[in-house]
N, C-alpha and C positions, 0 to 999 in steps of 0.2 A: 504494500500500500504506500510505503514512503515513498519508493522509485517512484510509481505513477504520478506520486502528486511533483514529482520533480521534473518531470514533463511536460504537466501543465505550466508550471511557471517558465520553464523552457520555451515554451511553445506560445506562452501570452506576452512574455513581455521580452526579455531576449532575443526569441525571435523574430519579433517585430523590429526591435530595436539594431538586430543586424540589417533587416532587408530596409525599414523605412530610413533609417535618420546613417546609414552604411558606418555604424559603430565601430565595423571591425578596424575600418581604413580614417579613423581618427587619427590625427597628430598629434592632436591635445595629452604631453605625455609628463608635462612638469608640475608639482607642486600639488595643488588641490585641486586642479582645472580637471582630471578623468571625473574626480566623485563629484566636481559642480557640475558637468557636461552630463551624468548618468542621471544624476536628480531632476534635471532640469527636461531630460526628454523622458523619462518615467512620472515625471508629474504632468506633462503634455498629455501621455497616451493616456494615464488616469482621468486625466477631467476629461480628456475628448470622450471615453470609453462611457464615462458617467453621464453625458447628453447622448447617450445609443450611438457613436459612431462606431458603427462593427468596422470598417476601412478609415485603419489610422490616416494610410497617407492619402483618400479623398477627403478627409477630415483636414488634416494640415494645408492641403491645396483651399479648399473652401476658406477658413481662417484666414490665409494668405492675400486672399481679393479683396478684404477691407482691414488691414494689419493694424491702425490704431484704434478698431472699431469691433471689428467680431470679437477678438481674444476678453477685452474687457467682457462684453456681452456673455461671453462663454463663461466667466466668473462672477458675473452678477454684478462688476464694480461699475456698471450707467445707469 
């Protein structure tokens, strides 16, 4: 049971976070910049996942079309 739950998490957020935001081939490799770059697109896929976007990255494109306008909205802060 543990392995399988370790493929969910593999599979929800890892995996996303290789194919959408291309994690692997980051260069962000000094200081505290990987754990701020990780939190930063795991707090992304969460709220987007929390307003039902089952496709992170049509999620991130939509966001993208009004950048100082959706993201607030998507947080509730307008």
């Amino acid at each position: 049971m543990i392995v399988r739950s370790q493929w969910t998490i593999e599979n929800q957020l890892h995996f996303t976070c290789d194919t959408t935001f291309a994690e692997d081939a980051s260069k962000v490799r000094t200081d505290h910049g990987p754990e701020n770059m990780v939190t930063r697109r795991s707090f992304a896929i969460c709220q987007l996942r929390v307003v039902s976007h089952a496709n992170i990255a049509a999620g991130l494109r939509e966001m993208s079309c009004e950048p100082f306008r959706r993201p607030l909205d998507l947080l509730d802060l307008i």
